[in-house]
C-alpha atoms as an extended CHARMM CRD file, in Angstrom:
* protein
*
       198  EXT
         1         1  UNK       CA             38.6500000000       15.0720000000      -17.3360000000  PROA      1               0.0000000000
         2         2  UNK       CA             38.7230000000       14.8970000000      -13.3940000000  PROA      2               0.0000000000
         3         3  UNK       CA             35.4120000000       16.4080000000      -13.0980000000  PROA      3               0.0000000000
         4         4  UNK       CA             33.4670000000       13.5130000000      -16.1940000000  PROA      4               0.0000000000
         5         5  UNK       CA             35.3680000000       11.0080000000      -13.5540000000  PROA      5               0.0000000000
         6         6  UNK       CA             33.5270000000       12.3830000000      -10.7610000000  PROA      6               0.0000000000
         7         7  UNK       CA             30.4260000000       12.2700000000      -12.0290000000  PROA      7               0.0000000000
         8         8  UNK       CA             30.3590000000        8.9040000000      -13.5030000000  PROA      8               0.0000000000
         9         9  UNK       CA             31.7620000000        7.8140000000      -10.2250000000  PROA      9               0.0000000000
        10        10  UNK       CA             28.8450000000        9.9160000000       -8.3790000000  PROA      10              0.0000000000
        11        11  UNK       CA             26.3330000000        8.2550000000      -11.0690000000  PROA      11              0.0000000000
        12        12  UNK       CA             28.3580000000        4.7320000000       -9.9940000000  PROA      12              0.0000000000
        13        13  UNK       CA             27.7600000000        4.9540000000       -6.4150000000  PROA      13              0.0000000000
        14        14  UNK       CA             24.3410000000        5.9970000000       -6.6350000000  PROA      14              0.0000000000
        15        15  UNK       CA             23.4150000000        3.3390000000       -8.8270000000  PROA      15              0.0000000000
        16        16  UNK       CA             24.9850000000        1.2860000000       -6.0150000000  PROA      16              0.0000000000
        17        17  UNK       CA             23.2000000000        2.5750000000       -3.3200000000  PROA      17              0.0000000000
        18        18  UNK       CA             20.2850000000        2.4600000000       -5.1070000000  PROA      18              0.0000000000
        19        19  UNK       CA             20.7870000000       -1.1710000000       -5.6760000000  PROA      19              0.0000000000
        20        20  UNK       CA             21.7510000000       -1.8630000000       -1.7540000000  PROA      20              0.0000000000
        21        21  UNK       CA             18.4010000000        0.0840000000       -0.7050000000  PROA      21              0.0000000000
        22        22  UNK       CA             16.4640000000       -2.0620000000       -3.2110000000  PROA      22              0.0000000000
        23        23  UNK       CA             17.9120000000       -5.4500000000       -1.0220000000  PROA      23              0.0000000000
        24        24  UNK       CA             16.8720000000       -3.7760000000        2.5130000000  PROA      24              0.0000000000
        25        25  UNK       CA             13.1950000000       -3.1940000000        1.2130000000  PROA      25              0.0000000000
        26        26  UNK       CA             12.7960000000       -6.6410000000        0.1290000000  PROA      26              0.0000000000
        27        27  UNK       CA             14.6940000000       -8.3040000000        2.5080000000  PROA      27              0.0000000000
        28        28  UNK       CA             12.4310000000       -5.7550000000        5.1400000000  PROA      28              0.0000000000
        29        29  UNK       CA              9.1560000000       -7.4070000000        3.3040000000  PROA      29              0.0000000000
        30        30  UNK       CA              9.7880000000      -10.5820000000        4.1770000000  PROA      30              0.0000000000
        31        31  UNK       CA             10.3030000000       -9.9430000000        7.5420000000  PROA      31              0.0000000000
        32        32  UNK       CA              7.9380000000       -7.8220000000        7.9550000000  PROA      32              0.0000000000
        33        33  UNK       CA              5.5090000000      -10.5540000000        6.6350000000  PROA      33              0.0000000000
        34        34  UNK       CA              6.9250000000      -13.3630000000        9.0860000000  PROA      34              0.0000000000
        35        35  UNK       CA              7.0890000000      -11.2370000000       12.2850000000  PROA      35              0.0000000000
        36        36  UNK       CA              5.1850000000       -7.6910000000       11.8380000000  PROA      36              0.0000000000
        37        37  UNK       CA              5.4400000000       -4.4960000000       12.3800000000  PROA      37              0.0000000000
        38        38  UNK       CA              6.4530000000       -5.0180000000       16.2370000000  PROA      38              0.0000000000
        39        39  UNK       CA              8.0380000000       -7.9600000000       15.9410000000  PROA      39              0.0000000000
        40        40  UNK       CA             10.4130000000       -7.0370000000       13.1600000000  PROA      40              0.0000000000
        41        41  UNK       CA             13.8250000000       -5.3670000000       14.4240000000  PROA      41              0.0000000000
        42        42  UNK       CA             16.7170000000       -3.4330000000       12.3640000000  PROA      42              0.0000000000
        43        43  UNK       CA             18.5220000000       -6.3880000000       13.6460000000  PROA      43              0.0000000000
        44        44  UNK       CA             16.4460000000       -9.1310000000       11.5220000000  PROA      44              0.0000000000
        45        45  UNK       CA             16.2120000000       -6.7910000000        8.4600000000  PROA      45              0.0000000000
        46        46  UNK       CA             19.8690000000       -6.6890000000        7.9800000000  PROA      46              0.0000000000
        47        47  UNK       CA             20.6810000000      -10.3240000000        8.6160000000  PROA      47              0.0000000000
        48        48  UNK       CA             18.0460000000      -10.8640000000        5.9060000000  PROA      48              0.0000000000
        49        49  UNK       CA             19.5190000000       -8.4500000000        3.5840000000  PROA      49              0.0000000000
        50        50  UNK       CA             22.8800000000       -9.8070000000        4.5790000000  PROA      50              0.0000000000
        51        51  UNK       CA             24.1200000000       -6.8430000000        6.0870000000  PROA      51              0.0000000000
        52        52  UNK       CA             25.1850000000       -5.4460000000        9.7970000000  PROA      52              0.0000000000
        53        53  UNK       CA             22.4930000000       -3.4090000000       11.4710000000  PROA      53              0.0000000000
        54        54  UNK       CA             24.6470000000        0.0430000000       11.1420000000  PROA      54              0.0000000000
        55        55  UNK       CA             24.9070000000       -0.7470000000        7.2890000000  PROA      55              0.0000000000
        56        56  UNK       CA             21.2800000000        0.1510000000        7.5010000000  PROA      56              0.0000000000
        57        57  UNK       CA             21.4290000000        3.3680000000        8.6050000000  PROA      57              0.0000000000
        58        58  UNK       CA             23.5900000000        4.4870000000        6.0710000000  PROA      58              0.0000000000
        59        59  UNK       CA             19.7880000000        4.2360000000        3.8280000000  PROA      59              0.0000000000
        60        60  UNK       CA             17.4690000000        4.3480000000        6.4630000000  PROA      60              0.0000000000
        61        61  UNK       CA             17.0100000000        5.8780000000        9.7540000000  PROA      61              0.0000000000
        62        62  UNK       CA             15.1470000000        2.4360000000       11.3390000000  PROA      62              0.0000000000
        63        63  UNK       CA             12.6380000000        0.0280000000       10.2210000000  PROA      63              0.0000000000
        64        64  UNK       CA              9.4350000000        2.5370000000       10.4680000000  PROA      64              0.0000000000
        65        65  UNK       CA             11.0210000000        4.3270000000        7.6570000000  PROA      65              0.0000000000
        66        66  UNK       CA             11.5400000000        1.3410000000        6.1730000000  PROA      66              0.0000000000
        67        67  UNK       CA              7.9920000000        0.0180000000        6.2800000000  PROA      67              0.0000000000
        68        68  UNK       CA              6.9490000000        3.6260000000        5.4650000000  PROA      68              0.0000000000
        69        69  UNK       CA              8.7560000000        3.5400000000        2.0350000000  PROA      69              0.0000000000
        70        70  UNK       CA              7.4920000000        0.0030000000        1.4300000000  PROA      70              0.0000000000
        71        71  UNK       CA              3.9700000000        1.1360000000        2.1750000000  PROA      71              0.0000000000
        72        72  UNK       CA              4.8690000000        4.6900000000        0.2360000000  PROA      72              0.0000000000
        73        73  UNK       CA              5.7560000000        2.0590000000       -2.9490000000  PROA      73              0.0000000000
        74        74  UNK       CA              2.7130000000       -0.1450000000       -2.4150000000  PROA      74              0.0000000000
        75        75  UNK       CA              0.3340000000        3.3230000000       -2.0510000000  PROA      75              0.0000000000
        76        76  UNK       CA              1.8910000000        4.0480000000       -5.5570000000  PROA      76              0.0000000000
        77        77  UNK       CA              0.9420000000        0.8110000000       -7.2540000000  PROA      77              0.0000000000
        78        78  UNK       CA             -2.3270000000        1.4450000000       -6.3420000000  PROA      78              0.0000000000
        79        79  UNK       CA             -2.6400000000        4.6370000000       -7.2990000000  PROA      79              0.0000000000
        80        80  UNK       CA             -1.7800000000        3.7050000000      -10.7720000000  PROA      80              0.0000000000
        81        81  UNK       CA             -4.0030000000        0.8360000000      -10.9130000000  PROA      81              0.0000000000
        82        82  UNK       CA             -6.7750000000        2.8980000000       -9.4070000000  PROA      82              0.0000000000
        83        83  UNK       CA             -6.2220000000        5.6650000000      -12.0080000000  PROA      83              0.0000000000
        84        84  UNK       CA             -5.8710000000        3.4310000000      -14.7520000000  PROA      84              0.0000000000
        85        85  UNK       CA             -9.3080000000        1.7560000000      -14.0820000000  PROA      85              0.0000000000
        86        86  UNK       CA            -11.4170000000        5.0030000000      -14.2410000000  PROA      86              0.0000000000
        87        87  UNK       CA            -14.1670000000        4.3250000000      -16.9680000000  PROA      87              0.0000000000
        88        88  UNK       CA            -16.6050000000        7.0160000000      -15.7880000000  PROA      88              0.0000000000
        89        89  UNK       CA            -18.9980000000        4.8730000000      -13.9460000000  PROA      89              0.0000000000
        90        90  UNK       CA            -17.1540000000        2.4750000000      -11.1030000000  PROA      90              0.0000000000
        91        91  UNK       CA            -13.8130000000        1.4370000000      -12.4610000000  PROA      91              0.0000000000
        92        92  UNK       CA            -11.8600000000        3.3140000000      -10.4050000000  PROA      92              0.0000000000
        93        93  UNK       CA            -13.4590000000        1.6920000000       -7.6880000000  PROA      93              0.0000000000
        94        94  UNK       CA            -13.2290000000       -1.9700000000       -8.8490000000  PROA      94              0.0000000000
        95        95  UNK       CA             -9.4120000000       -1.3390000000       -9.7610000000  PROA      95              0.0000000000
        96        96  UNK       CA             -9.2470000000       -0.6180000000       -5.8890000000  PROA      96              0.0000000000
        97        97  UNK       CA            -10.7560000000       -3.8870000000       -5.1240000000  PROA      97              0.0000000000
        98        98  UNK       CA             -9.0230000000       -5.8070000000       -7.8030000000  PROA      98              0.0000000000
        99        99  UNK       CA             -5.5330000000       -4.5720000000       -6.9380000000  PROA      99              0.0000000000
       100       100  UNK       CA             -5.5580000000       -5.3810000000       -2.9480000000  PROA      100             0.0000000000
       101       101  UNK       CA             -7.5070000000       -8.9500000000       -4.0060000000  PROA      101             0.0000000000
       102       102  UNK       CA             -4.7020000000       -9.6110000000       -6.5100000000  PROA      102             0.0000000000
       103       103  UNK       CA             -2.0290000000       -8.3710000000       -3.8950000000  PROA      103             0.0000000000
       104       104  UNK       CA             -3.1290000000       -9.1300000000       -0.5840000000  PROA      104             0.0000000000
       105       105  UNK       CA              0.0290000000       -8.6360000000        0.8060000000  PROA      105             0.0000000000
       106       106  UNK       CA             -0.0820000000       -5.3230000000        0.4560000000  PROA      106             0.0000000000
       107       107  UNK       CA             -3.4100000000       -5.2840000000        2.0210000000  PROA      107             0.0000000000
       108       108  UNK       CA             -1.8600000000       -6.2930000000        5.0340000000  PROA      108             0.0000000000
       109       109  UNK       CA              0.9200000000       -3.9550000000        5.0840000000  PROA      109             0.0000000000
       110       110  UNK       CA             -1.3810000000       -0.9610000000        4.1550000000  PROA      110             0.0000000000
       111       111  UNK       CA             -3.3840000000       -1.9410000000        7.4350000000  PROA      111             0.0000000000
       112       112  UNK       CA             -0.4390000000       -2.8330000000        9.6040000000  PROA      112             0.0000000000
       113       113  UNK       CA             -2.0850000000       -6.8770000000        9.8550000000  PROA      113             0.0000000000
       114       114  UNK       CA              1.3580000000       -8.1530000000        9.6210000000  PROA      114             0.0000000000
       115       115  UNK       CA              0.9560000000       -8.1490000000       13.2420000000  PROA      115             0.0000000000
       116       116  UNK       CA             -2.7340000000       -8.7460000000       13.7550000000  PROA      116             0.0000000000
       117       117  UNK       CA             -5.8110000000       -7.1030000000       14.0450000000  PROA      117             0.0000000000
       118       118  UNK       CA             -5.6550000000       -4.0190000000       15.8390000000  PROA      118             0.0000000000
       119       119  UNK       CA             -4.8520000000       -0.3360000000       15.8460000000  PROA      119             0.0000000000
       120       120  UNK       CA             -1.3890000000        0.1390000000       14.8570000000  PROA      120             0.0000000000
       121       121  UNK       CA              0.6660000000        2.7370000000       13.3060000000  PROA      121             0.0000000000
       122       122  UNK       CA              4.1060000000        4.4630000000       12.4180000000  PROA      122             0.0000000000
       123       123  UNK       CA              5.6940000000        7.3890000000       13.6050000000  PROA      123             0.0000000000
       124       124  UNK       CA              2.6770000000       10.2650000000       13.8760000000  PROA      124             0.0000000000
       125       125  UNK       CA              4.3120000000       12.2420000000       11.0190000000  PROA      125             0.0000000000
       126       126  UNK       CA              5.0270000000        9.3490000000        8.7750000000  PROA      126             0.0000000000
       127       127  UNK       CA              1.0710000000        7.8880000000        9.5230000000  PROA      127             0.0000000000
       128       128  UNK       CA             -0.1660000000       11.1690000000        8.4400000000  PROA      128             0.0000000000
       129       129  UNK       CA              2.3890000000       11.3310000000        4.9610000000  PROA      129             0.0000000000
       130       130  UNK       CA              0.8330000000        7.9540000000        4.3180000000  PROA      130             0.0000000000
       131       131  UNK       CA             -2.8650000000        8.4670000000        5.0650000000  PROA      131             0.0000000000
       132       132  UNK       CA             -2.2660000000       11.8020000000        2.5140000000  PROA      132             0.0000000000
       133       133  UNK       CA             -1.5630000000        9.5470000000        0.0440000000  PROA      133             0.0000000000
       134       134  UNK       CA             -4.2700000000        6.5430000000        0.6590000000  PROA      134             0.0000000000
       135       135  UNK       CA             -6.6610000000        9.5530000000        0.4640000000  PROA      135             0.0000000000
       136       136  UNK       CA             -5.0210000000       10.7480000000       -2.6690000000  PROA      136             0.0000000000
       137       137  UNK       CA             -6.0650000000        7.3480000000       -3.7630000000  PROA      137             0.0000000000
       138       138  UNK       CA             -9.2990000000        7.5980000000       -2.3540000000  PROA      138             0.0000000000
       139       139  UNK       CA             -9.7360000000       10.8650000000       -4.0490000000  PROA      139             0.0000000000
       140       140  UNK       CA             -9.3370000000        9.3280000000       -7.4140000000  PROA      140             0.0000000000
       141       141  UNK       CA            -12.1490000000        7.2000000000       -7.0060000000  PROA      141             0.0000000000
       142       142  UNK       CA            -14.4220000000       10.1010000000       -5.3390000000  PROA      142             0.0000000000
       143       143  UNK       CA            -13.4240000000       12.4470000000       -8.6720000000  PROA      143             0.0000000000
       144       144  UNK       CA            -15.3660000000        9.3560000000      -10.5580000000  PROA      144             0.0000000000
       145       145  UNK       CA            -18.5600000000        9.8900000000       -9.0260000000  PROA      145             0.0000000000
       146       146  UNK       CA            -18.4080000000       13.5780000000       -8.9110000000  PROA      146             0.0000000000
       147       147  UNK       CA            -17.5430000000       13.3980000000      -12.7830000000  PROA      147             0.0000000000
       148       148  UNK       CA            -20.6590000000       11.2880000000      -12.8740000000  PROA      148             0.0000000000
       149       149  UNK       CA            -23.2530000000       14.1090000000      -11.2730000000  PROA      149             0.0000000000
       150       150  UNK       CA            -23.0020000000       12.8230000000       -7.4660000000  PROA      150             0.0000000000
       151       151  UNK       CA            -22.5080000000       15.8370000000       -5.2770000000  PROA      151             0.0000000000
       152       152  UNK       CA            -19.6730000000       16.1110000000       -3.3590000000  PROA      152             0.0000000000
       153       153  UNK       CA            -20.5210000000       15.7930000000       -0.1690000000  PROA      153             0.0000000000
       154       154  UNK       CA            -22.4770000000       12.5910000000       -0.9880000000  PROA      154             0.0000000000
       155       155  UNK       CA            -19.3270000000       11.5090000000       -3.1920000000  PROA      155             0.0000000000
       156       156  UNK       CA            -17.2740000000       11.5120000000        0.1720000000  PROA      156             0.0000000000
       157       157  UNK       CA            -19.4930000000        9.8330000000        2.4130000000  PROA      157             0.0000000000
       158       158  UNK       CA            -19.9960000000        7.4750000000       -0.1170000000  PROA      158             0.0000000000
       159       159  UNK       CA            -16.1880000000        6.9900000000       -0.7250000000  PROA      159             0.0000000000
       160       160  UNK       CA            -15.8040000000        5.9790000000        2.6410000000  PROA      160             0.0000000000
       161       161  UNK       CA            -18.5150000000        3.5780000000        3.2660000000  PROA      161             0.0000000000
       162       162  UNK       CA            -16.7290000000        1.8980000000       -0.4480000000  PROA      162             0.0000000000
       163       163  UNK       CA            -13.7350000000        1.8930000000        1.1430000000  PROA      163             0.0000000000
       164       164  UNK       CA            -15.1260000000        0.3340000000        4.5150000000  PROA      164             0.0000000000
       165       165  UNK       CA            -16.9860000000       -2.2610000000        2.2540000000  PROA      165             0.0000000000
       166       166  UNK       CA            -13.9250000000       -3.2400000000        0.1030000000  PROA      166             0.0000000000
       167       167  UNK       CA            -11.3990000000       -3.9750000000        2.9810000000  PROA      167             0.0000000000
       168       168  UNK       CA            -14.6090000000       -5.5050000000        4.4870000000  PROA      168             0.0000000000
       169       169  UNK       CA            -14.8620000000       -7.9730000000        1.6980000000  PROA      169             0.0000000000
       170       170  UNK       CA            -10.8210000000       -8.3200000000        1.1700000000  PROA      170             0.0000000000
       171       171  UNK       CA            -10.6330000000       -9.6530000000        4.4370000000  PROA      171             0.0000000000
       172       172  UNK       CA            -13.5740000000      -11.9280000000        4.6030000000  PROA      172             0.0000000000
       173       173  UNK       CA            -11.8420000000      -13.5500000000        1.4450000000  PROA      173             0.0000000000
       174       174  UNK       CA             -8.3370000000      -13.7240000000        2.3660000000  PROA      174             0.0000000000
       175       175  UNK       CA             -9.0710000000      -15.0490000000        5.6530000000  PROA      175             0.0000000000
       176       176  UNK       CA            -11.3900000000      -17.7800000000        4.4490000000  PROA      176             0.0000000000
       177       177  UNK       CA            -14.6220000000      -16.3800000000        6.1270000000  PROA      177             0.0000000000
       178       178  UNK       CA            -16.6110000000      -15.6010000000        2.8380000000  PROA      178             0.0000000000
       179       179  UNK       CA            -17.2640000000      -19.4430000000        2.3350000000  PROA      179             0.0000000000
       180       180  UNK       CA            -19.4810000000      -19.8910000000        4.7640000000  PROA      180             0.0000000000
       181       181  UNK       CA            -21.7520000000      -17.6590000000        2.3640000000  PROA      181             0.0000000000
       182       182  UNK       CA            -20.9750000000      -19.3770000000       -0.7770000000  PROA      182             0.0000000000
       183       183  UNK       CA            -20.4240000000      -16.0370000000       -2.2210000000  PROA      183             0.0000000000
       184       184  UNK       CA            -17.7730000000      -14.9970000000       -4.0030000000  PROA      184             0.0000000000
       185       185  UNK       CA            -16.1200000000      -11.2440000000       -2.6260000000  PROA      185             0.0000000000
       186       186  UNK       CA            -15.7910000000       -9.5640000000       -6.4140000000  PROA      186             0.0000000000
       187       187  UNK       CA            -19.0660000000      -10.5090000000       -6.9780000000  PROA      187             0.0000000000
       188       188  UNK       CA            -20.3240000000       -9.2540000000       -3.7990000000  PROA      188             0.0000000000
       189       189  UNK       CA            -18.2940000000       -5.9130000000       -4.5170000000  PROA      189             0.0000000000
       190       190  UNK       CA            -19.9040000000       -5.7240000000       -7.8390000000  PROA      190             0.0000000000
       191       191  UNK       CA            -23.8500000000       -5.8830000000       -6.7360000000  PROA      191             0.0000000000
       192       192  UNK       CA            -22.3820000000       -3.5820000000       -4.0610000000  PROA      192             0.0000000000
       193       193  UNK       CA            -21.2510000000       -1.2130000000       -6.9660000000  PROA      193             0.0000000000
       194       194  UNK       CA            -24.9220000000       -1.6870000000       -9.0360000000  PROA      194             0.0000000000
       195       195  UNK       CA            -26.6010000000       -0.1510000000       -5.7180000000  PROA      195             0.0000000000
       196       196  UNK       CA            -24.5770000000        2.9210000000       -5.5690000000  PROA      196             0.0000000000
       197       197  UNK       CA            -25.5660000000        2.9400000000       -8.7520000000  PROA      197             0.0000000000
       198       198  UNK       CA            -22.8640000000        5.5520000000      -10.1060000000  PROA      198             0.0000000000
């Protein structure tokens, strides 16, 4: 009997603590969003989340972890979206495009813009953990071309230029530069997608 009491109390707190962490990483998004990666402190995230700053580390060690998860959970969404878009010709690539241009939020976050336009980053370990799984993402869309007879080293370069073209285009649009083409970025993407021609 003691030990069924532990466990639901064990099940309990962890659906507790689950439910606290939940509150940090949203309350950590919007600050995030307001004041960026540098700007941000532990400080700001708990007063958001309505907690004191040691309450945080009771879930997380500081705020790179936290933007690492965020990002970690962001990279996932993609992933899914990217894999669920693979048709065998350039789904997997569009899904890429569609998800940040329905989500540019996460665009930001994924590039560390929060805080402007330049080379930023996490801890070195945590980067790398999180470029792994970008590329994972990446890969998806690299398996689509391979599956459709492009060799592999060709797949990869053209992966990358993709990728370059994509956040290319993401940016012109969310940051109101594409008008001055009168050109909308999908459409753009998509005549970018009929000259790879895969």
């Amino acid at each position: 009997m003691a030990r069924q009491a532990a466990l639901k109390e064990g099940r309990r707190q962890g659906q507790v603590d689950a439910f606290k962490r939940d509150l940090i990483l949203k309350a950590a998004r919007r600050v995030f969003a307001r004041e960026g990666l540098d700007g941000a402190s532990l400080r700001a995230i708990a007063r958001e989340a309505g907690y004191s700053p040691a309450a945080l580390y009771f879930h997380y060690a500081g705020k790179e972890e936290i933007y690492g998860t965020l990002l970690s959970q962001s990279l996932a969404g993609l992933s899914e979206a990217v894999d669920a878009g693979r048709d065998g010709q350039s789904g997997a690539a569009l899904a890429f495009f569609d998800y940040y241009d329905g989500n540019p939020r996460e665009l930001e976050m994924g590039f560390y813009l929060f805080g402007g336009l330049r080379r930023a980053g996490l801890t070195k370990e945590l980067d790398a953990d999180l470029n792994k799984l970008l590329r994972g993402v990446l890969a998806i869309i690299e398996r689509e071309m391979t599956d459709g007879g492009m060799p592999r080293k060709e797949a990869e370069h053209t992966t990358a230029a993709l990728f370059a073209h994509c956040v290319g285009l993401l940016i012109l649009k969310h940051t109101g530069r594409m008008g001055m083409f009168g050109l909308g970025a999908r459409a753009q993407f998509l005549r970018y997608l009929d000259l790879l021609d895969f």
